[in-house]
C-alpha positions in Angstrom: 196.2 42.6 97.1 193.5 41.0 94.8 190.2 40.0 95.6 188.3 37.8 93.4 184.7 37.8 94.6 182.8 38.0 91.0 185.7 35.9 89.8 185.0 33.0 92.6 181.4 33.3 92.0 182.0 32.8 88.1 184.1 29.9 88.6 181.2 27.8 90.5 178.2 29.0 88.0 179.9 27.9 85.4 181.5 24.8 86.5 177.8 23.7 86.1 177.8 23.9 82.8 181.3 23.9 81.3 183.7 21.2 83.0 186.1 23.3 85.4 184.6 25.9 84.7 186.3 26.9 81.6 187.0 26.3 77.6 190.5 25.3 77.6 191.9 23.0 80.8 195.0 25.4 81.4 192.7 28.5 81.8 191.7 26.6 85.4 193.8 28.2 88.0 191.7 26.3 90.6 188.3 27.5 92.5 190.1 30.7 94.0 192.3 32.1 91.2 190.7 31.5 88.2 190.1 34.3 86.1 187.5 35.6 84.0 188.4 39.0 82.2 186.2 41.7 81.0 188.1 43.8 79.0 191.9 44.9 77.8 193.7 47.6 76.1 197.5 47.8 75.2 199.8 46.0 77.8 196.6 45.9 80.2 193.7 43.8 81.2 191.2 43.8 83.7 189.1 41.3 85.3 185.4 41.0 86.2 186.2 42.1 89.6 188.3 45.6 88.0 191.5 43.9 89.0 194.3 45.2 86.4 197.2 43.5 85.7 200.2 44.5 83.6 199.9 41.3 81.0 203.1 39.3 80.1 201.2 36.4 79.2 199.3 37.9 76.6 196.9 34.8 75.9 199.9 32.9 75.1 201.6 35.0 72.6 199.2 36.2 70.5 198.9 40.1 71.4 202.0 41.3 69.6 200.5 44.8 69.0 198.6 45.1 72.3 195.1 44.8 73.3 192.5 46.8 70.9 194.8 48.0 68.7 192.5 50.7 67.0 194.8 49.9 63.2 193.4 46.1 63.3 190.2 46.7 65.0 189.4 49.5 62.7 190.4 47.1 59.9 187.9 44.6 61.0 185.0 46.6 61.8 184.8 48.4 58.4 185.5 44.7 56.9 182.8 42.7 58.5 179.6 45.0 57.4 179.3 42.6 54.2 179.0 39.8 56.1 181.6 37.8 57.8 181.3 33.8 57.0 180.5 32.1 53.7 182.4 29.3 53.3 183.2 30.9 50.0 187.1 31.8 49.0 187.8 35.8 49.9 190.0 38.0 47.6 191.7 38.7 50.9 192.7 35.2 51.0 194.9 35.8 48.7 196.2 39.2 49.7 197.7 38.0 53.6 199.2 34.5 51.6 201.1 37.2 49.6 201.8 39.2 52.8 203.5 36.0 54.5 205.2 34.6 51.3 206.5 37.8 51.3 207.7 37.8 55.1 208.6 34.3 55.5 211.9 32.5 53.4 210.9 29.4 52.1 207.2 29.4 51.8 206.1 29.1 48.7 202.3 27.9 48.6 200.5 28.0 52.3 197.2 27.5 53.3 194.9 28.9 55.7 193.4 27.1 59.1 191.5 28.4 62.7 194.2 27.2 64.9 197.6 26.0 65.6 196.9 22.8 66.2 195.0 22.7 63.4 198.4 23.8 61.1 200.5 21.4 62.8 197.9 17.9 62.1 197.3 19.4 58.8 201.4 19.4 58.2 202.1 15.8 60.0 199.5 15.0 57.7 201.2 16.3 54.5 204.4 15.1 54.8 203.2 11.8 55.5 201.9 11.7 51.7 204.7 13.6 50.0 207.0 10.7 51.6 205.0 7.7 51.6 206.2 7.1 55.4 204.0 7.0 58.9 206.5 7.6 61.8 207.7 11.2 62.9 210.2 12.6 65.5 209.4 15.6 68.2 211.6 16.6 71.0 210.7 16.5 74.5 209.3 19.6 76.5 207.6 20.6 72.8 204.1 21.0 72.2 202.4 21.0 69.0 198.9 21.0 69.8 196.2 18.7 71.0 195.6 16.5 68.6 196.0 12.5 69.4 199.6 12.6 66.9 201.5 14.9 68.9 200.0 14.7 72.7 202.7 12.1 74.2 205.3 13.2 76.8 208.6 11.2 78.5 210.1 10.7 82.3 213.0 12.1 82.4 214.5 9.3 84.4 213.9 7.1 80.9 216.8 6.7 78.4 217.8 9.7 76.3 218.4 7.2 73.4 214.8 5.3 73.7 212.7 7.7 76.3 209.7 6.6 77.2 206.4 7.5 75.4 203.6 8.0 77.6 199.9 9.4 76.2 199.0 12.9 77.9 195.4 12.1 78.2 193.1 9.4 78.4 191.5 8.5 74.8 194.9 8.6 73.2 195.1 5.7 70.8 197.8 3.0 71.9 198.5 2.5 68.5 199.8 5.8 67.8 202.4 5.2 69.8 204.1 3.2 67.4 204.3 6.1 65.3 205.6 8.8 67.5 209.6 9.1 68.2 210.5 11.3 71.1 214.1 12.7 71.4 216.2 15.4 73.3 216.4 18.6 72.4 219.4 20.0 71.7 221.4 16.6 71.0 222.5 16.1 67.9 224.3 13.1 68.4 221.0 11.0 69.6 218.9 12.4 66.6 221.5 11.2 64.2 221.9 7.9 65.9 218.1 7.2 65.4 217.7 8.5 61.9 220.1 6.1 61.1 217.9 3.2 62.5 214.6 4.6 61.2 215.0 7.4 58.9 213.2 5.7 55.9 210.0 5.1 57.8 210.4 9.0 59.1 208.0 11.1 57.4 208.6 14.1 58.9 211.0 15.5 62.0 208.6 18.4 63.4 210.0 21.0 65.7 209.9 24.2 67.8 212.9 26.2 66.9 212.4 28.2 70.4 210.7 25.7 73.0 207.8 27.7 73.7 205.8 25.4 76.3 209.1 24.7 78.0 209.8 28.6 79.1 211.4 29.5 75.9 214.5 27.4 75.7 216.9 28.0 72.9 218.5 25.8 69.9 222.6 25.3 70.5 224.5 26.9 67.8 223.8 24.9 64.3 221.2 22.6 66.0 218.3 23.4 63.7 220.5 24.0 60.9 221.8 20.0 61.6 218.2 18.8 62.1 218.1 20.7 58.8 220.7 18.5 57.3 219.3 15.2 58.9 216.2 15.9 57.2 218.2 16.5 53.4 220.4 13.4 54.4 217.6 11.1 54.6 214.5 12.3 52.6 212.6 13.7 55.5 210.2 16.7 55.8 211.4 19.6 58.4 208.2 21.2 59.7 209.3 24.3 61.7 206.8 24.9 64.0 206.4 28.9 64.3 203.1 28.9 66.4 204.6 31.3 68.7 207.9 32.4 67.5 206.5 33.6 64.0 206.3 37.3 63.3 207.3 37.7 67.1 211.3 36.9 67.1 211.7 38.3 63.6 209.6 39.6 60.9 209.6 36.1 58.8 210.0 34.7 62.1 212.4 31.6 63.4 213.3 31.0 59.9 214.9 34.6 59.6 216.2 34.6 62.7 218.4 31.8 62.9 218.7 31.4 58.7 217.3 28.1 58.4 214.1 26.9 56.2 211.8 24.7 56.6 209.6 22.4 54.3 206.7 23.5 56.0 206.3 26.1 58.4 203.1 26.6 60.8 201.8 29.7 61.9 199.2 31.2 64.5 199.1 33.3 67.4 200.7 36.7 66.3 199.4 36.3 62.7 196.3 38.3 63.7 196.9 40.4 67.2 194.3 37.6 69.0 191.8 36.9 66.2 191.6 33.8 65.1 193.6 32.6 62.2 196.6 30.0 61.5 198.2 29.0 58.6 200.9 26.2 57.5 203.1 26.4 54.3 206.3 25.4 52.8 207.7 24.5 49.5 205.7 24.1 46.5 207.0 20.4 45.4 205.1 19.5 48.8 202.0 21.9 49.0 201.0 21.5 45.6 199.5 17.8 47.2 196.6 19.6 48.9 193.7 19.2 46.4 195.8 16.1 44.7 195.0 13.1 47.1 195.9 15.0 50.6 192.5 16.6 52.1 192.9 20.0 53.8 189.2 21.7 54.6 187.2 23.9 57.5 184.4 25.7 58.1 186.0 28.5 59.1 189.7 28.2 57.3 190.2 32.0 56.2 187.3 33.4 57.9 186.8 36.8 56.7 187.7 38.3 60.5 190.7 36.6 60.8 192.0 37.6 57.5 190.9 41.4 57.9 192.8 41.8 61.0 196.1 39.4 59.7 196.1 41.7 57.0 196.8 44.6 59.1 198.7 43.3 61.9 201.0 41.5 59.7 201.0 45.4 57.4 201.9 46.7 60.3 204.6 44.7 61.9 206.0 44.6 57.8 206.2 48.2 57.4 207.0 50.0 60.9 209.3 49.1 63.6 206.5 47.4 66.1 209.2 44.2 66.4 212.4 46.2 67.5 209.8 48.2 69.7 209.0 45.2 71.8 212.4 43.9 71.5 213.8 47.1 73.2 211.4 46.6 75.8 212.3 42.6 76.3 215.9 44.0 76.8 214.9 46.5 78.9 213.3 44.4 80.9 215.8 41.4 81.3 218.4 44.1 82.3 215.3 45.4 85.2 214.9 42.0 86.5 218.3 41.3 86.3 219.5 44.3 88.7 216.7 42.7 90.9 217.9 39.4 90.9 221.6 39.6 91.8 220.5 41.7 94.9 218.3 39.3 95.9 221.3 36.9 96.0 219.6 34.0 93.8 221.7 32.2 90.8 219.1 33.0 87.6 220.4 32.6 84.1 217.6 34.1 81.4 216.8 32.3 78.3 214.7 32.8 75.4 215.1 36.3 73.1 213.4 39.4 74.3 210.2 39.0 73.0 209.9 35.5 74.8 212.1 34.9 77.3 212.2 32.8 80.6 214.9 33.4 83.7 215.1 30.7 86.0 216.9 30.0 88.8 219.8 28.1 87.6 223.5 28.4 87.3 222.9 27.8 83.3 220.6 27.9 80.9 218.4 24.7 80.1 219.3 23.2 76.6 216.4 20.7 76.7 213.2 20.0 78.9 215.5 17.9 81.3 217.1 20.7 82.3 214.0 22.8 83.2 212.7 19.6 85.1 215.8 20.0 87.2 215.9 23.4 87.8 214.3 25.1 90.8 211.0 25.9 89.1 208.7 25.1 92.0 210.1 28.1 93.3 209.7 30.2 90.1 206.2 29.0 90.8 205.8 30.3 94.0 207.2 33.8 93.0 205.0 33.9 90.1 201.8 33.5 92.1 202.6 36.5 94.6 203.6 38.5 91.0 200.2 37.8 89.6 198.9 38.6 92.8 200.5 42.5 92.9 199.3 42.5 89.1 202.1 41.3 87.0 199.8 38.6 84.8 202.4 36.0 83.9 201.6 31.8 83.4 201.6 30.4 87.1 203.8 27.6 85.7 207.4 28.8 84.6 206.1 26.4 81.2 205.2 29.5 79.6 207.7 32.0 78.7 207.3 35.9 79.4 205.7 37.9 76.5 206.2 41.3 75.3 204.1 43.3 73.2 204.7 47.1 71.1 202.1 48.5 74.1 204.8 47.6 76.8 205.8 50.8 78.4 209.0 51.6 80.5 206.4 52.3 83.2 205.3 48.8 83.2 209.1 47.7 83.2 209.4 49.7 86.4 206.2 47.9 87.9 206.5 44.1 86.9 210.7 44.6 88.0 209.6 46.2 91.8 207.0 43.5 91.8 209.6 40.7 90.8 211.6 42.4 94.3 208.3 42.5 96.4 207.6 38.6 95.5 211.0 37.1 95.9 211.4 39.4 99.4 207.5 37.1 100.4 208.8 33.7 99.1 211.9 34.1 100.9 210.4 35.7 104.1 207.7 32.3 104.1 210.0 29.9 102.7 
């Protein structure tokens, strides 16, 4: 097993000087678990204590190629030797827009931001203009970022028709509230019941085609494409957030994959292989706004590294067969874990597609964040933990869904599926 000396001793210098010891909140594992990593390469990382861990976390989604992939660091390194930030428009801006357009049915006009969160404010934002309305809908058990719009959350033991709305942090403006309409995913008949009581104050309906933070559940047949019609019905702007299912599930992402378009689409995560860069973009009517009475600026929107390596990632997941690579592999693997789950004895259902999936332990598959609340996940938990603990990285939480990248091997298949058999034989043997 592990041991996390320079790890432990990390986590309480730094807690000094950066609050739990971190940069982002979810990166806190606690004082005894929380990693700090020095270093990765394909489908491996290792920690500052030369721990290595298979990764099927891969910072969230955003290693689609694998770690150091020599094609986009290459790209970089011989990009950056002019310089790297100007705050000055690049040729190559307009180079990866054509690369997406390209990819991606239904964007016409896009622009460029750091971060996800970034794309999805910038969107709200637009379609509150192009309509002339303040309110917007999201679904339960999705997340969109942290900006003060988006970051509200239900009970599940509120109404499905009216849930309740509850900040999900301290310094959230009441009065946002107000604007905010949360629903359940996957229900059709509840989103068209309250689009017919608000829909002309409803700027925009914003959602995760695959719920990403809610261990990758998917739409019902024709869910998105009625959301999709909802939207047409009553003048309201569909933004498809593809933060994690874009260029990973398909190459033009959730749009391509289940055949529906958005009016704006956000992007992030696999756009670059793990450098930073996001973008959000949709139909000209609506973009053409930016620059006439909508604002839309950064520092660092299409910094030079970021658009070096987008270029080649998204080059090479265009022109070679790096998605049906790690799809393999995600079908590989759900067919490993399965074989090791129906000896075990446990009732597991997967969900997701195979290059973000979940399997939880469930006699069906969730259809909306409800579902996952009920299922057995504190004992997902518990498994996880022991996995990450043989050197299977995975989320702790089963919030995150299981990532694949081109690097994954069969040989890591093999490991992470008689790891999954080693953990469930310890939970058992303590439970």
């Amino acid at each position: 097993m592990r041991k996390l000396k320079k790890s432990n001793e990390m986590y309480r210098s730094a807690s000094k000087l950066l609050p739990l010891g971190v940069s982002s909140n979810y990166r806190n594992w606690g004082a005894d678990n929380t990693l700090y990593i020095k270093r990765g390469k394909g489908s491996h990382i290792w920690d500052v204590d030369d721990n290595e861990y298979i990764d099927f976390r891969l910072s969230y989604g955003p290693i689609i190629l694998g770690y150091g992939d020599e094609r986009v660091d290459q790209a970089v390194i011989n990009g950056i030797r002019d310089g790297v930030q100007f705050a000055l428009s690049l040729p190559l801006e307009e180079k990866v827009a054509s690369q997406i357009t390209s990819m991606c049915p239904g964007i016409e006009m896009l622009r460029f931001s750091t971060s996800g969160c970034e794309a999805t404010m910038h969107s709200l934002r637009l379609a509150r203009a192009y309509t002339g309305r303040e309110k917007f809908i999201m679904f339960e058990g999705a997340w969109h970022g942290l900006h003060d719009n988006v970051m509200f959350h239900t009970d599940i033991t509120s109404s499905r028709q009216d849930p309740i709305r509850m900040p999900s942090s301290l310094g959230i403006p009441e009065a946002l509230k107000s604007l905010v309409t949360l629903l359940p995913f996957n229900d059709p008949e509840i989103l068209e019941q309250t689009v017919k009581k608000i829909g002309s104050e409803v700027a925009a309906i914003i959602v995760e085609p695959i719920l990403g933070n809610c261990g990758g559940i998917m739409p019902l047949p024709q869910w998105l494409q009625f959301v999709r019609k909802i939207c047409d019905d009553y003048g309201i702007v569909l933004i498809m957030d593809e933060v994690k299912t874009g260029f990973r599930v398909a190459k033009g992402g959730a749009q391509e994959y289940f055949g529906v378009e958005a009016d704006i689409a956000c992007y992030a995560k696999s756009i670059a292989n793990g450098y930073a860069l996001a973008a959000f973009g949709g139909k000209r009517k609506i973009m053409k706004l930016i620059g006439n009475g909508v604002m839309h600026g950064g520092t660092y929107n299409a910094n030079k590294v970021g658009l070096l390596a987008a270029s080649a990632t998204l080059d090479i997941l265009e022109n070679t067969d790096a998605i049906e690579q790690l799809h393999s592999k995600g079908k590989q693997l759900e067919v490993a874990f399965s074989e090791v789950l129906q000896r075990s004895g446990l009732k597991f259902i997967f969900s997701g597609c195979p290059s973000m999936f979940m399997f939880w332990f469930a006699e069906k598959a969730p259809i909306e964040m409800r579902d996952w609340k009920n299922s057995d996940h504190e004992y997902y938990n518990k498994i996880a933990a022991d996995m990450i603990d043989r050197g299977i990285l995975i989320e702790p939480s089963s919030r995150e869904p299981w990532f694949l990248c081109a690097s994954h091997t069969e040989e890591d298949i093999a490991m992470a599926a008689l790891a999954l058999e080693q953990s469930i034989k310890t939970v058992i043997h303590n439970s």
